[in-house]
N, C-alpha and C positions, 0 to 999 in steps of 0.2 A: 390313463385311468387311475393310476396308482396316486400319479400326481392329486386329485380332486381327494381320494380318500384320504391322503393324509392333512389337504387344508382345511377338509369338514370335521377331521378330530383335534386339530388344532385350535377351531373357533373356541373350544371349551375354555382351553386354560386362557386363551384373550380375555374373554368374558371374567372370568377370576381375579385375574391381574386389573383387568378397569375395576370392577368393585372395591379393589384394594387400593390401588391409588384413589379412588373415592372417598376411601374412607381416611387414609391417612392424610390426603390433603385437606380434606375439612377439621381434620384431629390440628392440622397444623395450623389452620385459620385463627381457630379456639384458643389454641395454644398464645399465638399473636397477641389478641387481644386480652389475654387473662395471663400477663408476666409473670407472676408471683408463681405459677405453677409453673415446675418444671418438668420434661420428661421425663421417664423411667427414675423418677425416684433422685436423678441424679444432683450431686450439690451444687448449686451457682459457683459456674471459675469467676474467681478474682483475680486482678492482679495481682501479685506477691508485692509486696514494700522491700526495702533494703531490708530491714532487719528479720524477716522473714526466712529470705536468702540466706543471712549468715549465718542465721540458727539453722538453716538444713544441712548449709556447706558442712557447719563444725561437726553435724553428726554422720555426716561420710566418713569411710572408712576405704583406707586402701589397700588392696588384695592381691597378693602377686601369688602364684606357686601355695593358693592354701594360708598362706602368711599376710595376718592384715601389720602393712608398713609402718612403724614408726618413725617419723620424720622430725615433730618436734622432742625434744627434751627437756624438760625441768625439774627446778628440784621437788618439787609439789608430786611428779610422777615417780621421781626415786624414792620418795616417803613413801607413798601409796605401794610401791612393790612391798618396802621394807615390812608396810605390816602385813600384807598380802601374804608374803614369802614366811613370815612368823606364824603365821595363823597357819599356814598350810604343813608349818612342821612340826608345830601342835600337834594334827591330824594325824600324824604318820607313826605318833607311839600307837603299840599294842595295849591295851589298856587291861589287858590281864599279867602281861610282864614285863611290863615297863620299858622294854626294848624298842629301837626303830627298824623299819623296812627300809629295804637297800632301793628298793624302786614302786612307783603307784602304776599299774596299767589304766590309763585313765577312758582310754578306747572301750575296756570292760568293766571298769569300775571295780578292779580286784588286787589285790595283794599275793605274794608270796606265800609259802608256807614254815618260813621259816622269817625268822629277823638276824639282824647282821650285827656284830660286834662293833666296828669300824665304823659303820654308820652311825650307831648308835653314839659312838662318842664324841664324832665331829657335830653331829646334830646338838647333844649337849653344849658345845663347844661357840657352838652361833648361835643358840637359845639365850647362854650369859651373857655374851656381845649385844644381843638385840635387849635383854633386863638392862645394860647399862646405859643403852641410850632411853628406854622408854619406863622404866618400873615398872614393867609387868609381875606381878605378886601373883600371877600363877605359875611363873617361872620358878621360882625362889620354890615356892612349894611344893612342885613337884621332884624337886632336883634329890631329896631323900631318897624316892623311887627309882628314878633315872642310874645314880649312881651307884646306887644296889643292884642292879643289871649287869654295871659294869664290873662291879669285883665277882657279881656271881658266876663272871663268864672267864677270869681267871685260875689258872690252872693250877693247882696242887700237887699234881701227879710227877714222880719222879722224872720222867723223859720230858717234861714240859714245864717246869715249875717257871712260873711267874709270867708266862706265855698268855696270851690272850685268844682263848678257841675264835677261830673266825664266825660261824654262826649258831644259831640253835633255832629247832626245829620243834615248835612249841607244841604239836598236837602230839606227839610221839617221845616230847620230853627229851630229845638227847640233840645233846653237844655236838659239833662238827668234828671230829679227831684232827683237825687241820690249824694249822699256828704260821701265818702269814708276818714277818716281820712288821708289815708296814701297819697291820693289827694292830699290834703290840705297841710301834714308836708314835699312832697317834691318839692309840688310850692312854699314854703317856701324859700328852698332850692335855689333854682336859683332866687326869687326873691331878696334876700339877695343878692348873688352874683352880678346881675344886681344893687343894690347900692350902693356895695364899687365899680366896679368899676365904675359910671357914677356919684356917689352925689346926682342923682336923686331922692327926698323924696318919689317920688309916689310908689317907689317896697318899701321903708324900711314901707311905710304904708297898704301897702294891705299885705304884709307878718305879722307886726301886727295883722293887722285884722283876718288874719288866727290860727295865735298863741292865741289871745282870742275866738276863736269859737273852736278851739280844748281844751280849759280850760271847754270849758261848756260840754264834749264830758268824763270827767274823771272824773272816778269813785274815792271814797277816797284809794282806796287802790294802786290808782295810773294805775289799769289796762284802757285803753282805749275802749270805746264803738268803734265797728270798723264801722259804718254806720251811715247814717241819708236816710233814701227816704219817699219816698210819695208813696203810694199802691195804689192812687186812691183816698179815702175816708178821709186818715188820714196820718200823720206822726208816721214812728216807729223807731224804735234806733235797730241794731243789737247790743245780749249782748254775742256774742264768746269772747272769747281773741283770738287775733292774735298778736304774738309775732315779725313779722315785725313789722307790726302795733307802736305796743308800742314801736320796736326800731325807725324807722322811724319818732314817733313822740317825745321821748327823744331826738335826735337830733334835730330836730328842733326847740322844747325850749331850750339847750340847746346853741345855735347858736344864737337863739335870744335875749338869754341873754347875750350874749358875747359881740353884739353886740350894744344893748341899755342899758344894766345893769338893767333892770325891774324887778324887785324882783316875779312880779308873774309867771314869765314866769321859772326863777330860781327853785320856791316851785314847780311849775307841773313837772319839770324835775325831782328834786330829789325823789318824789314819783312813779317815775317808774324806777328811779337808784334803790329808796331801793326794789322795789318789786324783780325786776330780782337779786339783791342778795338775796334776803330769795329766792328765784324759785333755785338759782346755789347750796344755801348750801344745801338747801331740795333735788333737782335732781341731782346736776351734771351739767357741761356744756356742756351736751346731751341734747339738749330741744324739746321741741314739746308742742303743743299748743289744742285748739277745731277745730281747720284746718288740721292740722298736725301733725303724727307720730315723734317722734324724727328724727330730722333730720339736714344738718349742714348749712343750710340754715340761717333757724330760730337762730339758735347759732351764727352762723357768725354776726346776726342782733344785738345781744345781747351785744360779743365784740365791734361790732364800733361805736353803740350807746354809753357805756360806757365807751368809748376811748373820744366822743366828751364831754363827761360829764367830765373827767379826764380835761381834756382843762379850765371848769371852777371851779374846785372841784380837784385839784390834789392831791386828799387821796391816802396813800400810797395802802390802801385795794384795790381801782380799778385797781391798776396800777401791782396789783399781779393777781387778779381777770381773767385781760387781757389778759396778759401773759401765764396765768394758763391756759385759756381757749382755745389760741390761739394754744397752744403746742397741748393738746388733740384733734382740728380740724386737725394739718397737720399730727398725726397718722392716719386718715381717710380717707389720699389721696392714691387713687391706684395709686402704681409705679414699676407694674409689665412691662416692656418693650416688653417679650414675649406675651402681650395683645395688643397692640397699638390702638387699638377699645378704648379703655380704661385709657389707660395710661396717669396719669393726673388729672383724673374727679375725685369727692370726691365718695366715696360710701353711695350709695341710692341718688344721687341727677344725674339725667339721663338730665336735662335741659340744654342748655348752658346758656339760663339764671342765673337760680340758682350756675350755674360754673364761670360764667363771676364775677356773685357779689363775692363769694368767691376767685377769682383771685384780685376782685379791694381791700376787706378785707385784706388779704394778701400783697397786696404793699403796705398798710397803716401800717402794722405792721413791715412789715419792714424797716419801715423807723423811724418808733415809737421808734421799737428796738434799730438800731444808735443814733437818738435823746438822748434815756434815758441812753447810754455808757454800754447796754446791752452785754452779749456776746453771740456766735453762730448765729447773727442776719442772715446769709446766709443760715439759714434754711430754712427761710420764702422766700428767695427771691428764691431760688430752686423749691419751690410749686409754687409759680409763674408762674416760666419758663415753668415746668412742664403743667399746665394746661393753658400754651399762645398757647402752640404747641397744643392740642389738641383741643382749640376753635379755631384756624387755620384753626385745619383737616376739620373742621365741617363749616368752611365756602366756601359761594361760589371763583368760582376762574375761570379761563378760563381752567382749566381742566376736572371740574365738572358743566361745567353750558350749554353745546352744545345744548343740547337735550333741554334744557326752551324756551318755545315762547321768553322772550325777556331777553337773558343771559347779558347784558349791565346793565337792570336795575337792576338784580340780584347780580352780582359782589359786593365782600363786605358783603353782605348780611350774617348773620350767622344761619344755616337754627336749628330750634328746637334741633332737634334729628334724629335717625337714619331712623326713622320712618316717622316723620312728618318732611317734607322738607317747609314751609313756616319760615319765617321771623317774629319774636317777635323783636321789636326796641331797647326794653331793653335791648336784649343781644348782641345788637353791643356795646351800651351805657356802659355797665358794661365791655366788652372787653377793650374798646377803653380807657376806664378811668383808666385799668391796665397797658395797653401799654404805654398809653402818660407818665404814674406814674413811671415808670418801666426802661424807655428807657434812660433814662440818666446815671442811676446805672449800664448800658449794656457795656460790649468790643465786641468786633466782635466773639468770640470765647462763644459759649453757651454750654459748654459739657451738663451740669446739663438735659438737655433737649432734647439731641439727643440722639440716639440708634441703 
């Protein structure tokens, strides 16, 4: 019985379903015969031509882990970074005091509250490198401002003179009470620069003034005290070693003697040339520090430091030292192609910063190499190319930047890591300083570096 009731409410939707195939097989007759129209609106498929194809292939994009892959390399795309990378550190002064930001959160679209001393000057520092390849005339004219930042962040104060405060906290107007060595040895750095090229005495005198308050920061054994702050109550000294540090500020005596002939500026130098040689015959140039595991960061710091020493001291010992050491960093570069997450970047150093500075060691050495009528010098410049592409991968681009509230200011940008997608300035800074170093050594053809 049950059975009957359910086929007699069944006949309904039958009835339903023939009127529809009714309908739509006569709609399909119509159709037949009247080509030109097509269903739902949709467009006539063609076959695609070869050229069709290529132009789709070329605008794929390949995506691993979040990261779209760069695989080829040329010089066309190291230009393209270079003004990308420029434009983007434009961006990053404060344009009420001329200062720059240590990092961009580009995930929020926000800044810090404070701006950074250190940044500030190595940013200046790869702003002049990028004027000298391209004559940007808004470089040149903002550098008034720029370097007014920097002396204004020099310290006067009895316990600190000639010290470089590490940051200032612009909405609240005050200074960091903190005086970081490496502060100080790389406002050095650009302050120097800013006086050969202007003649102007006031950078070759506050970079002085830094080069003697880093005198009173050194230990006799040449290692550096890496701090100076204020707790509140009292003045304390950090006693870590840090081996940037030390290299950081070996170069910077070392420059400053090049550049006035100051004999004491000479003796501070040599006391952390000889410490890092007894450190390389004792360890290796594998180094690590009271910060740091071995690692090739701190080693890379070690050769370019005693490369700027070799400048004013060209003993045969550092000039093997360099070499010696420089060889054992590019066995450490992964150049496994089937990685491309990877490929490139040194092992245990996951930063682009720490990749960027070892990309800029690396063009220095390869040029050291030619200089000194070396051979194999194209080794160095291979690790190079190697880890251009891969701080490439890892910056922003109009491929990877859609989804950021504001992917304009991002552009350029080269984000931490895989992980952490914000902007540290340094490692445009260190990028850029490879690229601009780099690009002239370049033909259009980059095998070394594609895969």
């Amino acid at each position: 019985m049950n059975f009957f009731k359910n086929t007699k409410t069944n006949w309904r939707y039958i009835i339903i379903v023939a009127i529809l195939a009714a309908v739509v097989g006569g709609a399909t007759l119509w159709l037949a015969a009247n080509q030109e129209v097509r269903p739902f609106n949709l467009p006539q498929i063609k076959d695609k031509n070869e050229e069709d194809k290529n132009e789709e292939k070329e605008k794929e994009v390949e995506v691993r882990d979040g990261v779209v892959i760069i695989r080829d390399l040329d010089k066309d795309l190291i230009l393209e970074k270079i003004e990308q990378g420029k434009e983007f550190l434009l961006r990053m002064e404060n344009p009420e005091e001329h200062g720059f930001y240590k990092k961009y959160d580009a995930i929020n679209d926000s800044f810090e509250a404070r701006i950074h001393t250190v940044y500030s000057a190595s940013i200046i520092y790869t702003l002049l490198k990028a004027y000298d390849f391209d004559n940007d005339q808004r470089i040149i004219e903002k550098i008034p401002q720029w370097a007014d930042f920097l002396l204004f962040m020099q310290s006067k104060e009895k316990e600190s003179y000639g010290a470089f405060h590490y940051s200032f906290y612009f909405k609240e107007r005050r200074k960091e009470l903190k005086f970081v060595v490496g502060t100080t040895a790389l406002s050095i750095f650009t302050l120097l620069d800013l006086y050969q090229r202007t003649g102007d005495s006031k950078y070759l005198e506050a970079a002085k003034l830094g080069g003697d308050w880093l005198i009173t920061m050194q230990k006799p054994n040449g290692v550096m005290k890496p701090y100076k702050r204020y707790d509140g109550k009292k003045w304390v000294c950090g006693q870590k070693e840090s081996l940037l540090y030390n290299g950081q500020v070996l170069s910077a005596f070392s420059r400053l003697y090049k550049t006035t002939e100051e004999k004491r500026y000479y003796n501070a130098a040599q006391k952390i040339a000889n410490h890092f040689i007894q450190r390389i015959a004792k360890d290796g140039c594998f180094l690590g520090d009271d910060y740091r595991n071995k690692n090739p960061i701190s080693s890379a710091w070690a050769v370019k430091s005693l490369l700027d020493f070799y400048r004013i001291n060209p003993k045969e010992t550092y000039k093997n030292i360099i070499f010696g050491c420089s060889k054992g960093l590019l066995k450490r570069q992964l150049d496994d192609p089937t990685y491309p997450l990877n490929y490139g970047r040194w092992q245990t150093a996951f930063s682009t910063s720490g990749n960027g500075w070892l990309a800029e060691v690396m063009m220095e050495i390869y040029h050291f190499c030619r200089e000194q009528g070396e051979t194999d010098c194209e080794r160095y410049k291979k690790a190079v190319l190697r880890v251009i592409r891969w701080l490439i991968q890892n910056t922003y681009s109009e491929d990877n930047s859609a989804d950021l509230p504001n992917p304009e200011r991002a552009i350029g940008g080269i984000f931490w890591n895989y992980n952490d997608k914000y902007v540290r300035t340094d490692s445009v800074c260190h990028a850029l300083n490879a690229y601009l170093g780099i690009i002239n050594d370049l033909n259009c053809n980059l095998r070394a570096a594609s895969f």
